[in-house]
C-alpha positions in Angstrom: -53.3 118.9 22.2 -54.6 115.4 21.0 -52.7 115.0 18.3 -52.9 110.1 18.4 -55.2 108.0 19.0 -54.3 104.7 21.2 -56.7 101.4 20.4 -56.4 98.6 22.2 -58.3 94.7 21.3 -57.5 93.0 25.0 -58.4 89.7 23.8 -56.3 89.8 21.1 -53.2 91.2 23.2 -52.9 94.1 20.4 -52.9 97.9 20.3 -52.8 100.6 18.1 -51.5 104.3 17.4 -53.2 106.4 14.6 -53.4 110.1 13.6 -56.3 112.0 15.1 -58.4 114.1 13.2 -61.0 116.4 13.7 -63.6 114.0 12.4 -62.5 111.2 14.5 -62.6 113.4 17.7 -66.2 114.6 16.3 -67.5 111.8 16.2 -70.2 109.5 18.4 -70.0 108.9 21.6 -69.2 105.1 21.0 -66.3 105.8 19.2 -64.8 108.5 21.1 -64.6 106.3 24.3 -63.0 103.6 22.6 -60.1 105.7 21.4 -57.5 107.5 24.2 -56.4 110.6 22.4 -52.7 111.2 23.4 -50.4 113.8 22.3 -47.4 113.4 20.2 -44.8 113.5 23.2 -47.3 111.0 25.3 -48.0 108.7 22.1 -44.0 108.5 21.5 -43.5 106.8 24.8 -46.5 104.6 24.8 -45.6 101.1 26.5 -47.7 98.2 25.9 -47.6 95.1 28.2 -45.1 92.4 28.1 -46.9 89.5 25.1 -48.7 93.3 23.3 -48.0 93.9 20.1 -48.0 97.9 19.5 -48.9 98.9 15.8 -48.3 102.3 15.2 -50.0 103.5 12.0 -49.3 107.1 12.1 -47.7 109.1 9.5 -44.2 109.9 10.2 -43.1 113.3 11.9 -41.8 115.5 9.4 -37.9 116.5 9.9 -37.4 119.7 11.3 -35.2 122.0 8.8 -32.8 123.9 10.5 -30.2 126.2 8.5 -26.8 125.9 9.2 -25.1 128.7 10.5 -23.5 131.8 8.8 -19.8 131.7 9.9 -18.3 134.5 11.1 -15.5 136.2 11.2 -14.5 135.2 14.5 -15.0 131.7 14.3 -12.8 131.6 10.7 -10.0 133.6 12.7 -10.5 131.4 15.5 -10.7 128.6 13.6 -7.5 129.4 11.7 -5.4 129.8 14.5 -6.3 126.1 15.4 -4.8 125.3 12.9 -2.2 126.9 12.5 1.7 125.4 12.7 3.2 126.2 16.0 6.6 127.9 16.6 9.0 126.2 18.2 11.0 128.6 20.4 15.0 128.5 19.5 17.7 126.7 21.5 19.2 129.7 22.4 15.7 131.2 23.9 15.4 128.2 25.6 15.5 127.9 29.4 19.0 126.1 30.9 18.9 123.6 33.6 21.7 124.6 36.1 25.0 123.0 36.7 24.7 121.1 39.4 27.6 121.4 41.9 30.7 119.2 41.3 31.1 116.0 42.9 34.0 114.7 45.1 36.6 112.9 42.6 37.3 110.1 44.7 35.9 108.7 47.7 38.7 109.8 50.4 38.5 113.0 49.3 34.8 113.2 50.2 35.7 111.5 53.6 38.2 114.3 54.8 35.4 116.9 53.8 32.7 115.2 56.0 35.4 114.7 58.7 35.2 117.8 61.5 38.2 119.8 61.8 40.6 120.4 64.4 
């Protein structure tokens, strides 16, 4: 649905946006062809040429009200446990790495063990 009106003066490098009513759509013939009735989406993305100047005279959408939502008991539990402190687990519950296998004390003891046997 029409909802603008888009004016142009070509000479003048200059266009215009304006709220349509149903008197301006109504009325003669001249006038109707020298508006381009639009709607709001169309009217919002209106380019003019590179040098134009766009003057858009319409009254400003009005804000949509939306209500915030009703929390529920869900989200607040949900909510809470994001928030709540962690537990760190004990040393004791902790897992322990495993001893790793003792090393040769000195170096010619690790030679005779690498050696083959007679």
């Amino acid at each position: 649905m029409a909802t603008a009106g888009l004016g142009y003066d070509v000479p003048g490098t200059r266009a215009w946006l304006y709220d349509l009513d149903a008197a301006t759509i109504a009325g003669t013939s001249r006038q109707r062809d020298m508006i381009m009735p639009l709607c709001r989406t169309h009217a919002n993305r209106i380019k003019v040429p590179v040098g134009w100047v766009l003057d858009d005279q319409r009254a400003p959408e009005p804000e949509p009200v939306v209500a915030p939502p009703e929390p529920s008991a869900a989200a607040a539990e949900s909510a809470a446990s994001l928030f709540a402190p962690r537990s760190r687990p004990e040393p004791a519950e902790m897992p322990q790495p495993e001893p790793e296998p003792a090393a040769p004390s000195s170096l010619l003891e690790r030679a005779f063990r690498a050696a083959p046997s007679r």
